[in-house]
FITOR-102356 format. One record per residue (C-alpha): residue number from 1; y, x, z. Coordinates in steps of 0.5 Angstrom, whole numbers, plus 500, padded with zeros to 3 digits. Layout:
% residues N
<rec resi="NUM" Y="Y" X="X" Z="Z"/>
...
***
This chain:
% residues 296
<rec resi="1" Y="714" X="249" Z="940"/>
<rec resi="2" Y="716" X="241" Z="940"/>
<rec resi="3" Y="715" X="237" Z="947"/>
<rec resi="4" Y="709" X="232" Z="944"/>
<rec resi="5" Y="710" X="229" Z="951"/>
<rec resi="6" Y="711" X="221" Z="951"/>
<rec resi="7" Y="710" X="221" Z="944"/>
<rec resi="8" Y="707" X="214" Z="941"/>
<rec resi="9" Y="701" X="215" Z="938"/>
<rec resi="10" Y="701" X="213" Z="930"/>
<rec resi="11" Y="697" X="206" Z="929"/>
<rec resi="12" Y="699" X="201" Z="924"/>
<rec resi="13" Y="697" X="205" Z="918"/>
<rec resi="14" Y="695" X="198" Z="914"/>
<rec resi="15" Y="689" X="200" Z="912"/>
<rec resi="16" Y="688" X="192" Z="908"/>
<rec resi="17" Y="695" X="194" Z="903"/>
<rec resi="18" Y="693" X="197" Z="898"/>
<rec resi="19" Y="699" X="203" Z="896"/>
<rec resi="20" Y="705" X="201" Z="894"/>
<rec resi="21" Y="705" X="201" Z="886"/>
<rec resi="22" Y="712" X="202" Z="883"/>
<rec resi="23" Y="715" X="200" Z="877"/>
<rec resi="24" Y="721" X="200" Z="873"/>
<rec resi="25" Y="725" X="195" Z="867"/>
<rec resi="26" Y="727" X="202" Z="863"/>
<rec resi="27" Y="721" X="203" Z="857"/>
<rec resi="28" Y="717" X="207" Z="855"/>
<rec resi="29" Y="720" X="211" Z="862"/>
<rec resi="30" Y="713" X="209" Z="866"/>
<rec resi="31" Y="710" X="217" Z="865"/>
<rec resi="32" Y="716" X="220" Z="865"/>
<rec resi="33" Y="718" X="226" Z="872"/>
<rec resi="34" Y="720" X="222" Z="878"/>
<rec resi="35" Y="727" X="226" Z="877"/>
<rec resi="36" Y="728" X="223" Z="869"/>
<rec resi="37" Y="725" X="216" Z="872"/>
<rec resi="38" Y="731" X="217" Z="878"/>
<rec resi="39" Y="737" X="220" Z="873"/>
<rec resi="40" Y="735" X="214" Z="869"/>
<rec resi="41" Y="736" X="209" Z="874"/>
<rec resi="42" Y="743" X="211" Z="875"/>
<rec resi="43" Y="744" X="210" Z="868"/>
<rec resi="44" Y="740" X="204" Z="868"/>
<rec resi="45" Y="741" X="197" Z="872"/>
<rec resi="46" Y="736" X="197" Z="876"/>
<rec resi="47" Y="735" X="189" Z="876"/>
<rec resi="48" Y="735" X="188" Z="868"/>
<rec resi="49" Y="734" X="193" Z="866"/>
<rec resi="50" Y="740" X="195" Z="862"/>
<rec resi="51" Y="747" X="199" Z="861"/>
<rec resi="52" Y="754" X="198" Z="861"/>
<rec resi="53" Y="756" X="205" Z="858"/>
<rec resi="54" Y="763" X="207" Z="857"/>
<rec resi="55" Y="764" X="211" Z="851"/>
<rec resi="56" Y="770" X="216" Z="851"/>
<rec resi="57" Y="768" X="223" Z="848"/>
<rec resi="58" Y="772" X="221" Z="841"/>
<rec resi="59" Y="776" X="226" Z="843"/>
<rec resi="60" Y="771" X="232" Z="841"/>
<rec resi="61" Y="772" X="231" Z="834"/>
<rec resi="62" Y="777" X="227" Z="833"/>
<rec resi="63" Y="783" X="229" Z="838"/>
<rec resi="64" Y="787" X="225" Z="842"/>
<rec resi="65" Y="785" X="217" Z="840"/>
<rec resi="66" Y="788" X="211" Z="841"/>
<rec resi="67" Y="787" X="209" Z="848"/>
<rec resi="68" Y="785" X="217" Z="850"/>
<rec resi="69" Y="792" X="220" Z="851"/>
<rec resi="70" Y="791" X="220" Z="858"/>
<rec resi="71" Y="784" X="220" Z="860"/>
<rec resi="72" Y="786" X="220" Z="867"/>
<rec resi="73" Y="790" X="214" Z="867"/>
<rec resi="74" Y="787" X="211" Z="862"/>
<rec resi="75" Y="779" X="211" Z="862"/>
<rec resi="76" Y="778" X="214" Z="870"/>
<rec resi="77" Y="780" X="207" Z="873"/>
<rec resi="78" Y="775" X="204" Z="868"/>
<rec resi="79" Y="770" X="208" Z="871"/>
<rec resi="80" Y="768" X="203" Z="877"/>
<rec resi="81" Y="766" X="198" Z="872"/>
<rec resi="82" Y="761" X="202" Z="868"/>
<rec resi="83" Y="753" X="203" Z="869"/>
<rec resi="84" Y="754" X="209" Z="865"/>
<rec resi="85" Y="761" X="214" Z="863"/>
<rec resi="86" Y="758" X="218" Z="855"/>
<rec resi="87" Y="764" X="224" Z="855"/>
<rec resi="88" Y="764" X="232" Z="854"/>
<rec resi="89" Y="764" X="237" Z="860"/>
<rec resi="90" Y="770" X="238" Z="859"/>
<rec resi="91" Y="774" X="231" Z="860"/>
<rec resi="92" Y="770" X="229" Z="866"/>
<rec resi="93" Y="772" X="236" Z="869"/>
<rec resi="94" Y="779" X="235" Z="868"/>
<rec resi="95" Y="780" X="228" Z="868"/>
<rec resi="96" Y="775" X="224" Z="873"/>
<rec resi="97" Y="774" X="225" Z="881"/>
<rec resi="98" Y="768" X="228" Z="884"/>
<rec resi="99" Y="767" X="222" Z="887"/>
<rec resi="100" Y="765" X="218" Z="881"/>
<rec resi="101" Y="760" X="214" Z="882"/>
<rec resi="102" Y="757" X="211" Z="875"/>
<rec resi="103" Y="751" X="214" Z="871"/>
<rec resi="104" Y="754" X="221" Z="867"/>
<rec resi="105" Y="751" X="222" Z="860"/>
<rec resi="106" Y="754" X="228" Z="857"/>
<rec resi="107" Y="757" X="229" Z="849"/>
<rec resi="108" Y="752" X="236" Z="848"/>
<rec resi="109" Y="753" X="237" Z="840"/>
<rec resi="110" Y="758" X="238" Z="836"/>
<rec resi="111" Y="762" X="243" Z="832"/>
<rec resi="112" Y="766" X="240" Z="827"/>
<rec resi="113" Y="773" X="237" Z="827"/>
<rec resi="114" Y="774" X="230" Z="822"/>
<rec resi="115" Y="777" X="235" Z="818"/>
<rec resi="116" Y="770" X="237" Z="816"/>
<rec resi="117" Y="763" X="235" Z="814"/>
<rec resi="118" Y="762" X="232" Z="821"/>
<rec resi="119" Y="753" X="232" Z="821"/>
<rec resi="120" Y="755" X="241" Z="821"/>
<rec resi="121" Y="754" X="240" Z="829"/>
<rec resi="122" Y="750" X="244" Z="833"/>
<rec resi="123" Y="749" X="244" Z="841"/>
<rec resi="124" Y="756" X="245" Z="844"/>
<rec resi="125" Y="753" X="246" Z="851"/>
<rec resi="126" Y="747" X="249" Z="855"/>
<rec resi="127" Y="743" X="244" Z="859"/>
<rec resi="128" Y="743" X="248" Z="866"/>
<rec resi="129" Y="752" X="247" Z="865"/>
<rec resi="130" Y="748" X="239" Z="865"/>
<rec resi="131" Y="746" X="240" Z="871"/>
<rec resi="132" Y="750" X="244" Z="875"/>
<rec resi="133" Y="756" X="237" Z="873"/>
<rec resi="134" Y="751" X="233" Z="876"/>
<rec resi="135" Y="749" X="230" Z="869"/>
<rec resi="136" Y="744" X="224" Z="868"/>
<rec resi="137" Y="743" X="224" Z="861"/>
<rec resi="138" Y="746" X="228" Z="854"/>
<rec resi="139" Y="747" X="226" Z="848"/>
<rec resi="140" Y="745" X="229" Z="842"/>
<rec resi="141" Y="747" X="226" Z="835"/>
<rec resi="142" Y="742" X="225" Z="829"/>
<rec resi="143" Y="744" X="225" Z="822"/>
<rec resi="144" Y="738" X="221" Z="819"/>
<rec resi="145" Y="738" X="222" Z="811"/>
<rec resi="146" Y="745" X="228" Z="812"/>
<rec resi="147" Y="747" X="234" Z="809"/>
<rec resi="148" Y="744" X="237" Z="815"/>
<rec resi="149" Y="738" X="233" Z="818"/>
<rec resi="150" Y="733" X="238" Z="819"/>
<rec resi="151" Y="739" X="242" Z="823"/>
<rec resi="152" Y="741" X="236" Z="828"/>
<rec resi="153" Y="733" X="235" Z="829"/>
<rec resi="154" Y="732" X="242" Z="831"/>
<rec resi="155" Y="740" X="241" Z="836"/>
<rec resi="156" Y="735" X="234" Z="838"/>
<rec resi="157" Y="728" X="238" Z="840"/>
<rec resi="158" Y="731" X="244" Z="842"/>
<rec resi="159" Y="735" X="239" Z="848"/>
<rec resi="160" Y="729" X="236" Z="849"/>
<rec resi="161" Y="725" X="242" Z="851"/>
<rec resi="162" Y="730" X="244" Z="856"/>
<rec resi="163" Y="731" X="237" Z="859"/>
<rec resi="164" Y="723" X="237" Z="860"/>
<rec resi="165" Y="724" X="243" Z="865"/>
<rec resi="166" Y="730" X="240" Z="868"/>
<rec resi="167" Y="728" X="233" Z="869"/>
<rec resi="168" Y="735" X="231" Z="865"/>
<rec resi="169" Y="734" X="225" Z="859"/>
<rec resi="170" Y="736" X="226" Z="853"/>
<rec resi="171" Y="740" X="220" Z="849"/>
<rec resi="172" Y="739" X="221" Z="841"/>
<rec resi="173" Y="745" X="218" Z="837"/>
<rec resi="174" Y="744" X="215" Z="831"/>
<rec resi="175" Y="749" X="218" Z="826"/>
<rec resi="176" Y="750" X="214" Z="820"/>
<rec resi="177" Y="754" X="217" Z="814"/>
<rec resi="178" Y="759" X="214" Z="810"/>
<rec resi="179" Y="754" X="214" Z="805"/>
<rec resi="180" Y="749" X="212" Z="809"/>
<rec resi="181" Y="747" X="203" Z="809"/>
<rec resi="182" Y="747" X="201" Z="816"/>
<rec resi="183" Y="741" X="195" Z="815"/>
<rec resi="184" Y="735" X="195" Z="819"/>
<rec resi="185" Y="731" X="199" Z="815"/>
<rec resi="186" Y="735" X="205" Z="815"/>
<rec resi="187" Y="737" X="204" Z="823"/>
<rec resi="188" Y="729" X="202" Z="824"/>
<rec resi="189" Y="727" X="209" Z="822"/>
<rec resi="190" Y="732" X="214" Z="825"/>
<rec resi="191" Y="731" X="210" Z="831"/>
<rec resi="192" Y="723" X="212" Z="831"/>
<rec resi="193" Y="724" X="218" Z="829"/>
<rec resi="194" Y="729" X="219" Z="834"/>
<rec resi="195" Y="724" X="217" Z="839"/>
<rec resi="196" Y="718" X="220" Z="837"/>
<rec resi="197" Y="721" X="227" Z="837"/>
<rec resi="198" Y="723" X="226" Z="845"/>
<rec resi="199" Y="730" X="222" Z="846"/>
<rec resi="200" Y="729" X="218" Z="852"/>
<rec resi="201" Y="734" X="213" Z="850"/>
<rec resi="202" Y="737" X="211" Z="843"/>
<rec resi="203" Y="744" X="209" Z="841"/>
<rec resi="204" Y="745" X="206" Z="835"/>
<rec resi="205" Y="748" X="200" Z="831"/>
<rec resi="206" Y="748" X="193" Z="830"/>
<rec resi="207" Y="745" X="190" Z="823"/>
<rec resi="208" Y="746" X="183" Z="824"/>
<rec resi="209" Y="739" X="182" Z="820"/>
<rec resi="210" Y="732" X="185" Z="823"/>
<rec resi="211" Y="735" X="187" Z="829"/>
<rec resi="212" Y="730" X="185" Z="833"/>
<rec resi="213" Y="725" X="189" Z="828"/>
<rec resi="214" Y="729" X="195" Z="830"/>
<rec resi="215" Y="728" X="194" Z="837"/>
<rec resi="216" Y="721" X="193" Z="837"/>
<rec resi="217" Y="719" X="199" Z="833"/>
<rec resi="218" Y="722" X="204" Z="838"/>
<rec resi="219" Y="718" X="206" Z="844"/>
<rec resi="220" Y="724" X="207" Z="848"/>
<rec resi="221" Y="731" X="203" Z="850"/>
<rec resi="222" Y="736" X="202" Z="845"/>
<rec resi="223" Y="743" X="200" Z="846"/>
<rec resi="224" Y="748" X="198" Z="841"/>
<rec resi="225" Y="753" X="203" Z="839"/>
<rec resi="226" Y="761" X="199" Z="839"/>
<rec resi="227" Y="763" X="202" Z="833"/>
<rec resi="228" Y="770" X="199" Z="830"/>
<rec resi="229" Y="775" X="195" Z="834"/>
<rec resi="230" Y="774" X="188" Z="833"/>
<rec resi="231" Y="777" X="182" Z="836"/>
<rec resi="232" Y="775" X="182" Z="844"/>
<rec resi="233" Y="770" X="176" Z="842"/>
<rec resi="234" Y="767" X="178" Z="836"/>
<rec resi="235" Y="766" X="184" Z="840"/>
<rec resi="236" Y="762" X="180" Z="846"/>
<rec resi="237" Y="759" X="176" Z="841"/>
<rec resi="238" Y="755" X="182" Z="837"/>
<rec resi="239" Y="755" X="185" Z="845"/>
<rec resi="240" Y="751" X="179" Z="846"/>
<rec resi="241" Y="747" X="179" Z="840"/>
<rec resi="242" Y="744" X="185" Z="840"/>
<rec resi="243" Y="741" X="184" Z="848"/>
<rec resi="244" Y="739" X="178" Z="846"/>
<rec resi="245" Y="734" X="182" Z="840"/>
<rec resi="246" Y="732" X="186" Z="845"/>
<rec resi="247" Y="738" X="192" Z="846"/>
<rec resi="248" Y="738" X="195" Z="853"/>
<rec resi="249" Y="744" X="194" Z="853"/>
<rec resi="250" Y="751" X="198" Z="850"/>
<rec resi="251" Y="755" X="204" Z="849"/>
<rec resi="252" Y="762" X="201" Z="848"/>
<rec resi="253" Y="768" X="206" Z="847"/>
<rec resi="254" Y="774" X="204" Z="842"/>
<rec resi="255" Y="772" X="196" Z="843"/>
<rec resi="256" Y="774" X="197" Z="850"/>
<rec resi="257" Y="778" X="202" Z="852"/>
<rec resi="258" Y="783" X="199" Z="845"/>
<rec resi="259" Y="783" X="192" Z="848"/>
<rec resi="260" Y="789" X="189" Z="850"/>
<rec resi="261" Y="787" X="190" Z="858"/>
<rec resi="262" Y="780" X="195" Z="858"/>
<rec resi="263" Y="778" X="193" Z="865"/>
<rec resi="264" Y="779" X="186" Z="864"/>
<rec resi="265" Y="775" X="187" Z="858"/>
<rec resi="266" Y="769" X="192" Z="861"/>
<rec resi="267" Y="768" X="186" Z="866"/>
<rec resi="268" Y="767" X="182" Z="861"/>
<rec resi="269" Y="762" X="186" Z="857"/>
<rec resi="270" Y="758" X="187" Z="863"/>
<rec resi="271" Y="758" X="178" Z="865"/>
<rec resi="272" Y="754" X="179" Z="857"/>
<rec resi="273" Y="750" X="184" Z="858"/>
<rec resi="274" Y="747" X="184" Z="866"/>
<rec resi="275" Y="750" X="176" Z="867"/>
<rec resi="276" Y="747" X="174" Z="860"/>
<rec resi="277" Y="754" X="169" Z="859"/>
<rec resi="278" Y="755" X="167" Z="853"/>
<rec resi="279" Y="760" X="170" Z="849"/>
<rec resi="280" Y="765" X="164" Z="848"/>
<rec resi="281" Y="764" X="164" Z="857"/>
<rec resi="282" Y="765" X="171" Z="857"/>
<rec resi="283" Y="772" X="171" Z="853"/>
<rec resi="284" Y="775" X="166" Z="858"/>
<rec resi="285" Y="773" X="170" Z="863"/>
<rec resi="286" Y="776" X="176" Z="860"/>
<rec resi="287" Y="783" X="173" Z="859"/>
<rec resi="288" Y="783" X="170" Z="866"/>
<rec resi="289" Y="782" X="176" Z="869"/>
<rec resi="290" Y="787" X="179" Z="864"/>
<rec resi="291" Y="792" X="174" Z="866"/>
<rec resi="292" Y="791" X="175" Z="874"/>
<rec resi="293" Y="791" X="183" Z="873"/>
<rec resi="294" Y="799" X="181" Z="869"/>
<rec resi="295" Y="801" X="176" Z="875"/>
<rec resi="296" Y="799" X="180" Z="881"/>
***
């Protein structure tokens, strides 16, 4: 039995202040677990609110890409830099250190290569292998409007279901076709559907008319997917653009990692996003730190 001698008795219960009542900038997160409510933090800044997420897992369906040769050499030292990594099982176990403190969001769906009808994509891992890795989300694509879209809907709700029980979010993609036109109305409506059928968290694109509309209409956060390689301050500009309409933040992969200087560049992307520097701003510091990078 423990020894209570000299123990202090217990007295400052503050009967006057009322319970602690905790809140959070992340949307529609309110009635989530504690656990999703925690994973969701390490993917989102606690302070804004939002993310800087690095994408790298193009390499799924599209092999070794520019920039992703080497992951280990190319991508894991950026890896400080990021609020959040977005890859597959298979690149964070053969090419980053346990260590790695950023929030994880792993790829959960795909299937086939860019040789093939890329919206035939089914779930490509288990969620209890999410949690084994220590995931904080995965990602799921959805094809609004495709070939298979009922198939990407059930991929979506089946991992929703099982991230429930497992307390892991759920990052729904918004997967837009050549086909498909990437304006407000249609982001507008993948992105609710999305979020009304259990995704956490969306990522879609930047239309430069009713983005806002886009962002308001979604009861859960939206980031802005990166897209093509655009020159470094066109890329900060849309950046920009986007969190100013409401984004949480980005998901940015070939418009950093294909950059002249990628660190240089993901710092530069988190002073638009958590700083909230204007683009022209956020280029110069981009090419002073890419310039003191070269001189040291």
């Amino acid at each position: 039995m423990a020894d209570l001698d000299g123990n202090v008795n217990a007295k400052d219960f503050a009967p006057t202040v009322p319970a602690a009542s905790f809140g959070h900038a992340i949307k529609g997160a309110a009635a989530y677990d504690w656990g999703m409510q925690h994973r969701l933090g390490r993917i989102f800044e606690g302070e804004t609110g939002r993310t800087v997420m690095l994408a790298f897992d193009h390499g799924y369906f599209q092999g070794p890409t520019s920039g992703l040769e080497r992951l280990d050499l190319n991508i894991a030292p950026l890896a400080p830099y990021a609020d959040a990594l977005m890859g597959t099982r298979g690149a964070l176990r053969t090419s980053f250190p346990a260590t790695t403190r950023s929030g994880l969001v792993l790829r959960a769906s795909g299937g086939p290569s860019i040789l093939k009808d890329l919206s035939d994509e089914h779930p490509a891992m288990a969620m209890r292998d999410a949690v084994r890795i220590g995931a904080d989300a995965v990602a799921v694509q959805v094809f609004i409007g495709g070939e298979h879209e009922s198939r990407s809907v059930r991929n979506l709700t089946g991992l929703v279901d099982e991230g429930y029980e497992a307390g892991i979010p759920v990052l729904g993609v918004t997967a837009v076709g050549k086909e498909l036109v990437r304006d407000a109305r249609y982001l507008g409506l993948a992105t609710r559907i999305i979020a009304e059928l259990g995704a956490q968290i969306v990522k879609t694109y930047y239309c430069e008319e009713g983005f806002e509309d886009v962002v308001a209409g979604c009861p859960v956060p939206v980031i802005m997917a990166g897209g093509k390689k655009l020159p470094e301050l066109d890329a900060l500009t849309m950046a920009s653009n986007a969190v100013r309409a409401g984004a949480a933040g980005v998901d940015m992969g070939r418009n950093i990692f294909q950059s002249a200087d990628p660190a240089a560049m993901i710092q530069a992307v988190r002073a638009v996003v958590h700083d909230g520097l204007d683009p022209a701003e956020a280029h110069e510091r981009y090419l002073e730190v890419s310039a003191a990078r070269r001189a040291a």
